[in-house]
C-alpha positions in Angstrom: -79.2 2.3 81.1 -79.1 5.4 83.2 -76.3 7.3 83.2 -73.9 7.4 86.5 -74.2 10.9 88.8 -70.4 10.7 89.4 -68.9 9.1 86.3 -65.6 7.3 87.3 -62.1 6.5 85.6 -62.1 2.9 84.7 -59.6 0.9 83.3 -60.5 -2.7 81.2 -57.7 -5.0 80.9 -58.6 -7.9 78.7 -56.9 -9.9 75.6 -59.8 -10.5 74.1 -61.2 -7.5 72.0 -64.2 -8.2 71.7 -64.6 -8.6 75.5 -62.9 -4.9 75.7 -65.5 -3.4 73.5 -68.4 -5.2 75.3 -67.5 -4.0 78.6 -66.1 -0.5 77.4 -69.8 0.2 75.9 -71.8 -1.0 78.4 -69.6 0.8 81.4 -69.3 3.8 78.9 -73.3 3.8 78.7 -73.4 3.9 82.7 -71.6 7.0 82.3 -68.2 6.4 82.9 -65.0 7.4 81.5 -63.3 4.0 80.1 -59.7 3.4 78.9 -58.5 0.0 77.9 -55.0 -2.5 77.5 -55.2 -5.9 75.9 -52.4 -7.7 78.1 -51.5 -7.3 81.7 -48.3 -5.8 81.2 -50.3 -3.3 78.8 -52.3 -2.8 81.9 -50.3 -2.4 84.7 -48.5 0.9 82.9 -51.5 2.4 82.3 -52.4 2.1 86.2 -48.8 3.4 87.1 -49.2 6.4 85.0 -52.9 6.5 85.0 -55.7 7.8 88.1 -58.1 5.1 88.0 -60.9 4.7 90.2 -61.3 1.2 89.6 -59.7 -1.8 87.4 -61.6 -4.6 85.5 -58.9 -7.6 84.9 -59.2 -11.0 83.2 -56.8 -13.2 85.0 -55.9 -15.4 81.6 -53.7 -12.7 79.4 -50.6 -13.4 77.3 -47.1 -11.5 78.7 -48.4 -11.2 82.0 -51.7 -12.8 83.6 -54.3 -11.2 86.0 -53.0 -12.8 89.5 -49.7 -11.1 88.3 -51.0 -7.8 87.9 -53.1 -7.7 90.7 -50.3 -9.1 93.4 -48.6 -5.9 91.5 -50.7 -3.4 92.5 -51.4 -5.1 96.2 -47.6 -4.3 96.6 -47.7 -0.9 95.5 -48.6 1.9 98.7 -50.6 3.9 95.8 -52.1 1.1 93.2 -53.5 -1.2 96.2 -56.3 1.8 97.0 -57.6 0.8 93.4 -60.3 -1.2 93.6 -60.0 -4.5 91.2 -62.1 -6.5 89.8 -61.3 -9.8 88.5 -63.3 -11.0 85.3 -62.8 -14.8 83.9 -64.9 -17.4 81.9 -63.6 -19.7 84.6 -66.2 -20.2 87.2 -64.6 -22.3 89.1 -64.6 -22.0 92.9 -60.7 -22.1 93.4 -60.1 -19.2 91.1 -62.7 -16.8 92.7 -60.9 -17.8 96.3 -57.9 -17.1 94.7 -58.7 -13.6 93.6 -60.5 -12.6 96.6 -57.3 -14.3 99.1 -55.4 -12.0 96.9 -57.0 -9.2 97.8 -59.5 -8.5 94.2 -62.6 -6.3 95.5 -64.6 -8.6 93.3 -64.6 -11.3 90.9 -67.0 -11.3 87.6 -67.5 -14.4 85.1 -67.7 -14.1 81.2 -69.6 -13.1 79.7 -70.6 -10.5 82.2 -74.3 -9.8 82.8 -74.3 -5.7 82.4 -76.8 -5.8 85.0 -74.5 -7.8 87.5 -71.9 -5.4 86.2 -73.4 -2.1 87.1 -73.9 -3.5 90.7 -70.5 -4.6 91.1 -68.6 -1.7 89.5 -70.9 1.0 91.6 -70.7 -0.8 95.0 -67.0 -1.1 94.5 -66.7 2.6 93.4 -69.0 3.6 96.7 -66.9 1.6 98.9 -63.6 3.0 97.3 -64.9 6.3 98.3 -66.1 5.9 101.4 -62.3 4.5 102.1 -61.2 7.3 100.2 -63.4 9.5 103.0 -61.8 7.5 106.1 -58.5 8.4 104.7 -58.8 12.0 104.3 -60.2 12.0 107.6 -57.2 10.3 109.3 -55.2 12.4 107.7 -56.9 16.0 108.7 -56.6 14.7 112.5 -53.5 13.3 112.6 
């Protein structure tokens, strides 16, 4: 895989380790910077204290699950210009409406095609910016 022009800070929130090293490598390979937490309450005080540019977070996770953490950062003024994306081995229809009516940018199943992966992750970082962009803007003429 080709590296990324603009590598991002990306955080992967997932129980399972082996799913945490899969996605780590192949996001790693695309050129990005990749941290990791193995529950959601792991991973919501790395996003606190962290500067992510985007989130990748199983919803089924011991001490707190995925719908949690995201309906966390969707409160939050800061966290909620995160861009997350939801990963699951459920690919069921109600939990992908779920995530998206809960305001997820996206919604991956396991395992993850690293091909799907790369598409998702760098249209959701080129939206992100471009809202990042509209922001600054707003600001400058306010």
């Amino acid at each position: 895989m080709i590296a990324s022009a603009h590598p991002a800070h990306l955080l992967v929130v997932d129980d399972n380790k082996v799913n945490r090293m899969m996605l780590s490598r192949n996001l790693g390979l695309q050129g990005h910077i990749v941290e990791t937490a193995e529950n959601g309450e792991e991973g919501l005080e790395k996003i606190r204290s962290g500067t992510f540019d985007l989130v990748l977070l199983d919803i089924d996770m011991p001490v707190m699950n995925g719908y949690e953490v995201l309906e966390a950062c969707l409160k939050d003024v800061e966290l909620r210009q995160i861009p997350i994306i939801m990963t699951s081995a459920m690919d069921e229809l109600d939990a992908v409406v779920k995530c998206v009516e809960l305001g997820a940018e996206d919604y991956l199943t396991k395992p993850v095609n690293p091909i799907l992966l790369r598409a998702r992750v760098n249209a959701s970082l080129e939206k992100k910016r471009l809202r990042d962009e509209q922001r600054k803007l707003f600001r400058t003429f306010a």
